[in-house]
C-alpha positions in Angstrom: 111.8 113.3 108.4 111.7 111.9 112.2 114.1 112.2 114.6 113.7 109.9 117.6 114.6 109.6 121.5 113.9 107.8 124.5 111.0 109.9 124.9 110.3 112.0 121.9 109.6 111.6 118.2 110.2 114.8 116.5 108.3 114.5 113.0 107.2 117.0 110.2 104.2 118.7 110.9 101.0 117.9 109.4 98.0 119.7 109.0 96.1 117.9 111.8 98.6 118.9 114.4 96.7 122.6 114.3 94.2 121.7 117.0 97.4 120.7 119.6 99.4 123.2 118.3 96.5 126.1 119.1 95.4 124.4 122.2 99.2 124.8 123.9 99.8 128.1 122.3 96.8 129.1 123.6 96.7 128.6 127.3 97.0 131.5 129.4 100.3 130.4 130.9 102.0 130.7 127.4 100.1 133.7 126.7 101.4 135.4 130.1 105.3 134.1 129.4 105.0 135.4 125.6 103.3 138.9 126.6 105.7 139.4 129.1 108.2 139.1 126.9 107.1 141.1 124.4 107.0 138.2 121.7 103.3 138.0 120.7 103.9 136.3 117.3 101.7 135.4 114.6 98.7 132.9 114.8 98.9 129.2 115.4 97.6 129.0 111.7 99.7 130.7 110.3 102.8 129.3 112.0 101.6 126.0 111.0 101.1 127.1 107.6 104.6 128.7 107.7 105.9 125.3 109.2 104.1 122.9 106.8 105.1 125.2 103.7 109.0 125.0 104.6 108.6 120.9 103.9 108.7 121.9 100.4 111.5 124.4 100.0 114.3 123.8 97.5 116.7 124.0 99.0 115.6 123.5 102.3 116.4 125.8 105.1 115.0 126.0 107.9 113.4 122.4 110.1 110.8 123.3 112.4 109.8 120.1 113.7 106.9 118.7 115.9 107.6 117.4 119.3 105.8 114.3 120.0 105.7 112.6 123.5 106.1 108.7 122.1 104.7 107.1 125.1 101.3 109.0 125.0 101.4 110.6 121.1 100.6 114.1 122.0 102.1 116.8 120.2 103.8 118.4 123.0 105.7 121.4 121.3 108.0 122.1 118.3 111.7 122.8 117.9 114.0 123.1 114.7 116.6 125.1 112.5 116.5 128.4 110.6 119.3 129.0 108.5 119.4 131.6 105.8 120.8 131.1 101.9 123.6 133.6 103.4 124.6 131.6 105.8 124.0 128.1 105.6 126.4 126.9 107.2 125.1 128.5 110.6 121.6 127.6 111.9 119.7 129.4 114.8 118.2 126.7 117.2 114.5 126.9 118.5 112.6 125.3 121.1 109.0 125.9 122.8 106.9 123.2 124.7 103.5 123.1 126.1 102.9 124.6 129.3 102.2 121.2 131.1 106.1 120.0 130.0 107.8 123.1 131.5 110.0 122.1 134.0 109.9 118.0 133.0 112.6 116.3 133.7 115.0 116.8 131.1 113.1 117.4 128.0 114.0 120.5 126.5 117.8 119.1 126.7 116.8 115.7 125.3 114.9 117.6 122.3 117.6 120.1 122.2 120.7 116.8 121.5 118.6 115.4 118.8 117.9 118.5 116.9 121.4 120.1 117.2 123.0 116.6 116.3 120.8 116.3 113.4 122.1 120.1 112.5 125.7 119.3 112.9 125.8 115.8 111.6 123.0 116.1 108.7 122.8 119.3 107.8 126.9 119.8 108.8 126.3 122.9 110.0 129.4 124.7 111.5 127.8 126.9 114.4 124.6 126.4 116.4 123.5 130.0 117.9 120.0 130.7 119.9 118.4 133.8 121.3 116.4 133.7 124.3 114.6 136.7 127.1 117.4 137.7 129.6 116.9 136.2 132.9 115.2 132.8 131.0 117.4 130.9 133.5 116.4 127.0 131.4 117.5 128.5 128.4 121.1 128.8 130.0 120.9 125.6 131.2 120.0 124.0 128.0 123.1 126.2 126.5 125.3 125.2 129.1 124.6 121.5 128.4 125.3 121.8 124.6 128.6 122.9 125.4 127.6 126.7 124.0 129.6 129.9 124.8 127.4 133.1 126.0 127.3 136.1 123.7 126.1 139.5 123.5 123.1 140.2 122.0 124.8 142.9 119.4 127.5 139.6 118.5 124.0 138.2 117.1 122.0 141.3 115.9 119.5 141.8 118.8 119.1 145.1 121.3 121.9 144.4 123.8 120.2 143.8 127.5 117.0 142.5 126.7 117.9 139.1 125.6 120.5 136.5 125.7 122.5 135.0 122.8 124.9 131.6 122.8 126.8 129.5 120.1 127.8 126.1 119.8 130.6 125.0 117.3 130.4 122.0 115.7 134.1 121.5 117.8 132.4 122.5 121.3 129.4 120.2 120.7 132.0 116.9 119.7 133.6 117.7 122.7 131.4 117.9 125.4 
């Protein structure tokens, strides 16, 4: 599976990607953002593992893809999918990059249009929704630019206050 932009190639991940993968997930400014946040998740192992192991799933649910930068072919972060047998027809949308790409030019939203167009055209997925930490003021942007509408927290299952939640329809996302 590959998706591909002017910049990026967004591929499965492979086994070799564990050393990138750690290195970025790693550094202290990602460290600091996820402490601060609360979100100390599990190892870069065993997300890869996790990530790897979902290739295989019949039916397949959830597309966590690596983020390639195609000019220099360093893995540069992941983003992808989750939907649940439940509801299928709804995905939740993740992103992360390494530190060095925060604040490039237009990334996140370039990643963000291929993955979310491969959920609503491929996958035809209905809605798009995506959590982030409150005051996580790209996230909005990157919201804002899929055409998404901002929700509460509790709309989406969370603690209200301590994060933000947005959707994108499948009708919002044609239109923008």
């Amino acid at each position: 599976m590959r998706l591909e932009t002017a910049r990026f190639l967004l591929r499965e991940f492979r086994h070799d990607d564990l050393e990138a993968f750690r290195a970025y997930q790693t550094d202290e400014r990602y460290v600091a953002l996820r402490s601060a946040n609360e979100d100390i998740g599990p190892p870069p192992e065993d997300l890869l593992a996790l990530f790897i192991g979902w290739q295989d799933d019949e039916p397949r649910l959830c597309w966590q893809l690596a983020v390639e930068d195609r000019a220099s072919g360093s893995l540069i972060g992941t983003a992808g999918l989750r939907r649940s047998a439940a509801k299928a027809r709804e995905a939740e949308f993740g992103i992360e990059l390494a530190p060095a790409q925060w604040g490039r030019h237009r990334a996140a939203i370039e990643i963000a249009q291929a993955v979310m167009e491969f959920g609503f055209r491929a996958l035809e997925v209905d809605t798009i929704i995506g959590r982030s930490t409150a005051g996580n003021s790209a996230v909005a942007r990157l919201a804002r630019h899929a055409g998404a509408e901002l929700l509460t927290e509790s709309a989406v299952g969370g603690a209200a206050g301590s994060a933000v939640a947005w959707r994108v329809t499948r009708r919002a996302w044609e239109a923008r």
